[in-house]
DSSP file (Angstrom, degrees, kcal/mol; ACC not computed):
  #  RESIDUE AA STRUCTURE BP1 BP2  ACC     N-H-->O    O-->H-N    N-H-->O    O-->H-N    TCO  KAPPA ALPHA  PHI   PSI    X-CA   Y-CA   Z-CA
    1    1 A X              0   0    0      0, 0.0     2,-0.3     0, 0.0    69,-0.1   0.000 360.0 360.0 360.0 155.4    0.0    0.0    0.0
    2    2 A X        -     0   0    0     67,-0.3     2,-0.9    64,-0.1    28,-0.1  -0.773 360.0-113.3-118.8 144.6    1.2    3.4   -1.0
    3    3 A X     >  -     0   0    0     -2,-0.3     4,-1.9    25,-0.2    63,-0.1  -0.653  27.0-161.0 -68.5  88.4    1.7    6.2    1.3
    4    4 A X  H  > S+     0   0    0     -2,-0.9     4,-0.9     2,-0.2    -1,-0.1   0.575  85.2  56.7 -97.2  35.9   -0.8    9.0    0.5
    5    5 A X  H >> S+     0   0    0      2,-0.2     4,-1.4     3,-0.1     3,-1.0   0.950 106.9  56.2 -95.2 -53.8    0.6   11.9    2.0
    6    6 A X  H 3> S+     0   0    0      1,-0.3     4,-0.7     2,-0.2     3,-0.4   0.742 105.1  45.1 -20.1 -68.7    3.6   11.2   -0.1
    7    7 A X  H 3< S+     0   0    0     -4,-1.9     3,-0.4     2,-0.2    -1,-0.3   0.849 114.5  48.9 -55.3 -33.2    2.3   11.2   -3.1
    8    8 A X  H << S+     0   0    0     -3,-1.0    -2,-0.2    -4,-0.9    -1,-0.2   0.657 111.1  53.8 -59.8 -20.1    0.2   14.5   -2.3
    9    9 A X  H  < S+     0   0    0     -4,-1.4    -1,-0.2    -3,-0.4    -2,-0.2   0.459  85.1 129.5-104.0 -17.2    3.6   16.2   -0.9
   10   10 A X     X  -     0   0    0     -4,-0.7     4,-2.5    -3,-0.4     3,-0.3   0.025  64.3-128.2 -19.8 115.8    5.5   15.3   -4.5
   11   11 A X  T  4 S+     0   0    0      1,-0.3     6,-0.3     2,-0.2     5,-0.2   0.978 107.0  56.1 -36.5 -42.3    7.3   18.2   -6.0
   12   12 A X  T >>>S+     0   0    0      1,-0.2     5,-1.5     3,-0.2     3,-0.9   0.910 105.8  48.1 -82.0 -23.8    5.7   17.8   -9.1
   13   13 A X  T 345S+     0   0    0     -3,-0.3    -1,-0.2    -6,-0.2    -2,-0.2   0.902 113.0  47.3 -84.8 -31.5    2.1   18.1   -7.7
   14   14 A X  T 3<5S+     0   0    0     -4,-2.5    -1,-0.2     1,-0.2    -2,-0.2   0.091 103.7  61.5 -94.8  44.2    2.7   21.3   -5.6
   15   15 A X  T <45S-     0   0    0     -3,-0.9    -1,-0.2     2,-0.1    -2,-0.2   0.753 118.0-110.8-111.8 -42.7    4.5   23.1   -8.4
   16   16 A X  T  <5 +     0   0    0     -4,-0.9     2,-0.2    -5,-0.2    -3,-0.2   0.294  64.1 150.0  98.5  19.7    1.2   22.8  -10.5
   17   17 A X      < -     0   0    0     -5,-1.5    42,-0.2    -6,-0.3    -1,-0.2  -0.565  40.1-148.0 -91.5 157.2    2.4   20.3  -13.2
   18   18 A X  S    S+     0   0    0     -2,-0.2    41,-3.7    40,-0.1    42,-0.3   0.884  72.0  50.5 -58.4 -47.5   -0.4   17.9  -14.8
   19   19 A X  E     -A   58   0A   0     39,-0.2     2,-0.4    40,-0.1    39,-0.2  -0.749  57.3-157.7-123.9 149.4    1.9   14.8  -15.5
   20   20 A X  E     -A   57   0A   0     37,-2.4    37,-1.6    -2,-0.3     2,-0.2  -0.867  25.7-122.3-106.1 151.4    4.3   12.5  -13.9
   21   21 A X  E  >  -A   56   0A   0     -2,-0.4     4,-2.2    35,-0.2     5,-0.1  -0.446  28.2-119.3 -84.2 179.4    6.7   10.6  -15.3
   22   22 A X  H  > S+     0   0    0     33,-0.8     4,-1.4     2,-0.2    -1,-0.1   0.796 118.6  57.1 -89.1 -23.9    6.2    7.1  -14.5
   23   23 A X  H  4 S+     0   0    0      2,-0.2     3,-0.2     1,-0.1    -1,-0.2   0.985 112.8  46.6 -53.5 -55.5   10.0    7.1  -12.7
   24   24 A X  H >> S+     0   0    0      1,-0.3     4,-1.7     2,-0.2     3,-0.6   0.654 109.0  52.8 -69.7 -65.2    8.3   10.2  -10.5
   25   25 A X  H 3X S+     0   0    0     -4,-2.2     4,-1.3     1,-0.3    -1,-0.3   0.671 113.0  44.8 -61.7 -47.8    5.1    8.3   -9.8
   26   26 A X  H 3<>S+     0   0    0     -4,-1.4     5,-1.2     2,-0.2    -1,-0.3   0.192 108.3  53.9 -53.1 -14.9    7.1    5.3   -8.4
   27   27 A X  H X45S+     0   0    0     -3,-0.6     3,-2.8     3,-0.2    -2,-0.2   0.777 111.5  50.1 161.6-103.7    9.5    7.2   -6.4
   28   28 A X  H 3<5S+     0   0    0     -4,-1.7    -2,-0.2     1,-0.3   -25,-0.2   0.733 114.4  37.4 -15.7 -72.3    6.5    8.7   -4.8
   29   29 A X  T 3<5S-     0   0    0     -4,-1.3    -1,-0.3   -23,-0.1    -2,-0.1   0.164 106.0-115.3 -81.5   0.8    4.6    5.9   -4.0
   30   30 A X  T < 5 +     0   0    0     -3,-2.8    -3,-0.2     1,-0.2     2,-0.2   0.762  67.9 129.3  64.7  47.0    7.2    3.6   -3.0
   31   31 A X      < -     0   0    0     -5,-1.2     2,-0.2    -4,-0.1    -1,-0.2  -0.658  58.1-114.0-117.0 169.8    6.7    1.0   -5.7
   32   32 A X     >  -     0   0    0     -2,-0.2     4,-1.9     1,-0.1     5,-0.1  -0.513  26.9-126.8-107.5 171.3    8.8   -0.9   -8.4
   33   33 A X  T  4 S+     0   0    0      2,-0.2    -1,-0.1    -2,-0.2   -10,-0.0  -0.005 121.3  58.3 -93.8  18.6    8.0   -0.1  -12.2
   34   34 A X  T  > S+     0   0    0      2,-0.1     4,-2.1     3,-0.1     3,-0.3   0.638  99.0  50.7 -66.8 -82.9    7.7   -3.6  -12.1
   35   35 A X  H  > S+     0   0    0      1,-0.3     4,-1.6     2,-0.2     5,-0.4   0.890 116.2  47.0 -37.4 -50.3    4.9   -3.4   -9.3
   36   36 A X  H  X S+     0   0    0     -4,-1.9     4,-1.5     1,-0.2     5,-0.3   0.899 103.1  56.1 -89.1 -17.7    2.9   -0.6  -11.8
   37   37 A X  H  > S+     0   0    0     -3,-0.3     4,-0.9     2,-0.2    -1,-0.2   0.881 108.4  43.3 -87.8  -8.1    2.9   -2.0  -14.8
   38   38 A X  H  X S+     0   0    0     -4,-2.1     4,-2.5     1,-0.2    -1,-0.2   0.875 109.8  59.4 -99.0  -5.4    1.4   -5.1  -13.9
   39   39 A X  H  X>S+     0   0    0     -4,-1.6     6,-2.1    -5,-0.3     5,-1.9   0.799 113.1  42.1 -59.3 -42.3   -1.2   -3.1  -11.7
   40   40 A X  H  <5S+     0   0    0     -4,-1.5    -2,-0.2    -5,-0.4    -1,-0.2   0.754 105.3  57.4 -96.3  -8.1   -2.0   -1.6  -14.7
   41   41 A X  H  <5S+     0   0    0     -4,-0.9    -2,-0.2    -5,-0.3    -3,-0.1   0.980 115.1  54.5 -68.6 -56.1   -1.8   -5.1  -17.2
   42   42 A X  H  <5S-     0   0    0     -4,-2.5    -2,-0.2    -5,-0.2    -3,-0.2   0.873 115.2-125.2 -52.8 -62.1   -4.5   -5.8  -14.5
   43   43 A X  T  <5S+     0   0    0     -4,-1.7    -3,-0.2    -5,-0.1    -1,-0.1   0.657  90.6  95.7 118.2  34.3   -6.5   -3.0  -15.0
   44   44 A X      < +     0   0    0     -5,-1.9    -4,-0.2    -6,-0.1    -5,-0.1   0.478  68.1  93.5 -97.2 -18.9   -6.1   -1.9  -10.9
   45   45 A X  S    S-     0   0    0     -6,-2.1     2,-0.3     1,-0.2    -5,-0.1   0.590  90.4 -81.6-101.3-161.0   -3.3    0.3  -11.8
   46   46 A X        -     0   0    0    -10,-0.1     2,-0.2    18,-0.0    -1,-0.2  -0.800  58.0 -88.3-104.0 148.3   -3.4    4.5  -12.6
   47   47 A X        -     0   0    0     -2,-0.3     2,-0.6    11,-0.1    11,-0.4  -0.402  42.9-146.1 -58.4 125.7   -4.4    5.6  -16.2
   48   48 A X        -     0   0    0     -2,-0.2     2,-0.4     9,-0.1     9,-0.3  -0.793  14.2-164.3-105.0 140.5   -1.2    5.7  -18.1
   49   49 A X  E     -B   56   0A   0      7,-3.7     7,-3.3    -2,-0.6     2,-0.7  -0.959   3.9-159.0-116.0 119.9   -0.9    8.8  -21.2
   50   50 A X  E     -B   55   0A   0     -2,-0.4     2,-0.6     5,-0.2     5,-0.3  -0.920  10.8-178.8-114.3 115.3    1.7    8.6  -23.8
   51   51 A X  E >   -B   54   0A   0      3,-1.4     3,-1.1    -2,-0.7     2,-0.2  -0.950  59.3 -39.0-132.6 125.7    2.4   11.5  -25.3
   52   52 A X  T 3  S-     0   0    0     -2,-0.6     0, 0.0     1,-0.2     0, 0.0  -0.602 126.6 -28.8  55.6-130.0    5.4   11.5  -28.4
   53   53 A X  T 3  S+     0   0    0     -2,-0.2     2,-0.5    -3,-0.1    -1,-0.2   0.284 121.0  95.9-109.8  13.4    7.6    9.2  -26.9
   54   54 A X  E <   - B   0  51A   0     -3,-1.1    -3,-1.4     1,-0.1     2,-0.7  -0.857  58.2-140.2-118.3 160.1    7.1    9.6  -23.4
   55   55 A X  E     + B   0  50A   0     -2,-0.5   -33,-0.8    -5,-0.3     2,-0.3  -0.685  33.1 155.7 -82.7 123.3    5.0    7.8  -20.7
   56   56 A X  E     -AB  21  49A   0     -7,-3.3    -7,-3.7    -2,-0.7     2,-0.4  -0.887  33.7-141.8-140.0 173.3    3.2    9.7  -18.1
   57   57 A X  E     -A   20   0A   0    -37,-1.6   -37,-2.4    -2,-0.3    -9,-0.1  -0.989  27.1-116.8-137.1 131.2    0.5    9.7  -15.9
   58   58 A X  E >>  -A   19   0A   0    -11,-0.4     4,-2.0    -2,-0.4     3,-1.8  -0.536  29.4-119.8 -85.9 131.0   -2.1   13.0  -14.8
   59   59 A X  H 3> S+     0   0    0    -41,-3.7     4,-1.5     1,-0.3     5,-0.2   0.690 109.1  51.8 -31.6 -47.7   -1.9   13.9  -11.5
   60   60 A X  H 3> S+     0   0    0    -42,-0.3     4,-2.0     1,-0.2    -1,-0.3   0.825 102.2  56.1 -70.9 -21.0   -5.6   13.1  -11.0
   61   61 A X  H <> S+     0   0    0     -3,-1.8     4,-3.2     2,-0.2    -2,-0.3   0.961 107.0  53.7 -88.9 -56.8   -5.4   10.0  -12.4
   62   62 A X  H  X S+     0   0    0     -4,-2.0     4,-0.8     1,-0.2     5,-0.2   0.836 112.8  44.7 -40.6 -64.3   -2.5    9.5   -9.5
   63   63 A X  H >X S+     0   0    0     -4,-1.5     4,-2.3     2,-0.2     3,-1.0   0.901 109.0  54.2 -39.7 -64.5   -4.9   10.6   -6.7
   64   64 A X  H 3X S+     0   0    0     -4,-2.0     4,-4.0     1,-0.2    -1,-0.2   0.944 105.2  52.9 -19.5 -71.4   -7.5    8.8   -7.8
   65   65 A X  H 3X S+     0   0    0     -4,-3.2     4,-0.7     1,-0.2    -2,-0.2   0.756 111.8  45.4 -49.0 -37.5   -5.6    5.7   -7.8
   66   66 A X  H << S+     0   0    0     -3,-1.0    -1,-0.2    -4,-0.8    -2,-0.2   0.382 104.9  58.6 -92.1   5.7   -4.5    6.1   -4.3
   67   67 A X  H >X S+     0   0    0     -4,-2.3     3,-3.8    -5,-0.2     4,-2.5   0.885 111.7  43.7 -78.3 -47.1   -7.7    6.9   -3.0
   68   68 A X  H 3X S+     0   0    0     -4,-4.0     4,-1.4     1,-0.4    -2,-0.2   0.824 107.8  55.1 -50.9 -32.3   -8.8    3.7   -4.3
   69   69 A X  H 3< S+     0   0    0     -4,-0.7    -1,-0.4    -5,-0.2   -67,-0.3   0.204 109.8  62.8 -86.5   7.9   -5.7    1.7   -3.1
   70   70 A X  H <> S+     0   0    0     -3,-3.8     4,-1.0     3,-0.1    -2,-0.2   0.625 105.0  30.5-103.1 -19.0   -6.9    3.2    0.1
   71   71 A X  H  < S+     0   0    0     -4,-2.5    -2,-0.2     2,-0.2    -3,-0.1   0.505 110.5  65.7-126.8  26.6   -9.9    2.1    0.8
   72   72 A X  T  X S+     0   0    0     -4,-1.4     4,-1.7    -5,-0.3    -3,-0.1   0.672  99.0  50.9 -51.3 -39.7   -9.6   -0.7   -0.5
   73   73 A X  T  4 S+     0   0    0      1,-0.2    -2,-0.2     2,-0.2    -3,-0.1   0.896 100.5  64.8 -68.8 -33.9   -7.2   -1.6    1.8
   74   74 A X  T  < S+     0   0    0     -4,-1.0    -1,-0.2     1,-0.2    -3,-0.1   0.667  94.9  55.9 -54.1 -19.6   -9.3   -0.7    4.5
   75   75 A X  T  4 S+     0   0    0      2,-0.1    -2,-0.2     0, 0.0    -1,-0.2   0.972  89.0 117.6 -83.6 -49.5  -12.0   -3.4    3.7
   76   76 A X     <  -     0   0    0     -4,-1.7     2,-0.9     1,-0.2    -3,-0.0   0.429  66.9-136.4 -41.5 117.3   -8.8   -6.2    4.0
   77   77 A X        -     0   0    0      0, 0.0    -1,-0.2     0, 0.0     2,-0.1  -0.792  25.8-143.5 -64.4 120.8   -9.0   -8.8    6.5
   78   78 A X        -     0   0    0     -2,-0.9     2,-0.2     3,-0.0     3,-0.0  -0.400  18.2-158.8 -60.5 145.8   -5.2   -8.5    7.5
   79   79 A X        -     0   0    0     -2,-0.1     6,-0.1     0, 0.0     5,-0.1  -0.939  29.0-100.5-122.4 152.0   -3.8  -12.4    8.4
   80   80 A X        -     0   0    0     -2,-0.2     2,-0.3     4,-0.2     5,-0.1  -0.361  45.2-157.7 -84.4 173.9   -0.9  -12.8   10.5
   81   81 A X    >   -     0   0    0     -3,-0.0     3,-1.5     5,-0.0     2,-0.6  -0.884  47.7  -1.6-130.6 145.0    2.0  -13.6    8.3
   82   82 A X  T 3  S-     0   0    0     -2,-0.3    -2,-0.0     2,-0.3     0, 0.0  -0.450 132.7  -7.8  74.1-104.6    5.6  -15.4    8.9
   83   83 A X  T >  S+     0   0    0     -2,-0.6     3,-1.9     1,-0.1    -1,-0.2   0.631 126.5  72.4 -92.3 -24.4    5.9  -16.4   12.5
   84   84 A X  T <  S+     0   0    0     -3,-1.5    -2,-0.3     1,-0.3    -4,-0.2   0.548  93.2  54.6 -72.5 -13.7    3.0  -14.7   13.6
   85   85 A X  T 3  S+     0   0    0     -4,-0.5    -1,-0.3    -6,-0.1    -3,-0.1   0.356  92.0  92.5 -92.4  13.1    0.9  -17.2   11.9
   86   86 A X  S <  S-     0   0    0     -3,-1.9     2,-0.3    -5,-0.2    -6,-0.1  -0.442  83.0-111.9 -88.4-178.7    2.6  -20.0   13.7
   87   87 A X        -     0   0    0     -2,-0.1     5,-0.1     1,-0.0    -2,-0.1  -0.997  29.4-108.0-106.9 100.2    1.2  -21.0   16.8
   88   88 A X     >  -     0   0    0     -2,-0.3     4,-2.7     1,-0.1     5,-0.2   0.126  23.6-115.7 -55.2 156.7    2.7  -20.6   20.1
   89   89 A X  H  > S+     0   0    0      1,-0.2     4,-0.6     2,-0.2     5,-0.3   0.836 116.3  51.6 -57.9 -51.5    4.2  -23.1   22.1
   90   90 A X  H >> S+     0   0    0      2,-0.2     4,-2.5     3,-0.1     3,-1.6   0.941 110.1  46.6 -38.0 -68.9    1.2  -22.4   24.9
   91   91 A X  H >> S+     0   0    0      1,-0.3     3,-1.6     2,-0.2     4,-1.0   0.981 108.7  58.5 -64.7 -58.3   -1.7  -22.7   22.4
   92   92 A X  H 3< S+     0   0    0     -4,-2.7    -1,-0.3     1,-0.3    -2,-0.2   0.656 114.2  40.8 -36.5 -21.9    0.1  -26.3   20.8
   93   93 A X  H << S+     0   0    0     -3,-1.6    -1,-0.3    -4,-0.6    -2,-0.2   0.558 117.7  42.7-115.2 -13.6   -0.2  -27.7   24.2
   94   94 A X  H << S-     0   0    0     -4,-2.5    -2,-0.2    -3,-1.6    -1,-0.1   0.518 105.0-123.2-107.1  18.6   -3.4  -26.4   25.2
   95   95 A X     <  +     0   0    0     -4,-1.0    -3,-0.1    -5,-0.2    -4,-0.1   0.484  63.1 135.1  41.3  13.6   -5.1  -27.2   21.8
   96   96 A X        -     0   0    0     -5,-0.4     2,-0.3    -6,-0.2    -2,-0.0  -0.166  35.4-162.5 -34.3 167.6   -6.3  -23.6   21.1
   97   97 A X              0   0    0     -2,-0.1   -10,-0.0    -3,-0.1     0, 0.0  -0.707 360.0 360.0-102.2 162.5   -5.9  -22.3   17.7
   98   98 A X              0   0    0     -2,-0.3    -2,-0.0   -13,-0.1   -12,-0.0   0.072 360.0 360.0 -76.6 360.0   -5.9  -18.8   16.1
């Protein structure tokens, strides 16, 4: 999940510009260019604009996109992960579970 005060605190959105580059957008949001283009292959991702030879994305389109990655995230049951889904030594002997 992407940070959205970050991306609202970007240079390029409080100078007034329209577009990000997709480096810019990444950077922000603390994602791989890996990570967005297949968010966008998916068709979860931000509306991408090419214009001549470069790839960009409008600033609304950016917002948008992490208001949606945000509440979305809010509906997620979290699950524990790693060790935290293991079971303590306590519950194994008293035949709780989690």
């Amino acid at each position: 999940m992407i940070n959205p005060y970050t991306l609202a605190q970007h240079p390029a959105l409080t100078a007034g510009r329209f577009f990000l580059t997709i480096r810019e957008f990444c950077a922000a949001c603390g994602i791989s260019r890996a990570t967005l283009y297949r968010a966008v292959k998916a068709g979860t991702g931000p509306r991408i604009t090419k214009i001549g030879g470069r790839t960009l994305i409008r600033v609304s389109s950016a917002e948008e996109w992490a208001e949606r990655q945000e509440l979305e995230s809010a509906t997620v049951d979290l699950k524990p992960r790693g060790r935290a889904a293991l079971p303590s030594l306590a519950d194994m002997f008293s035949g709780r579970r989690r």
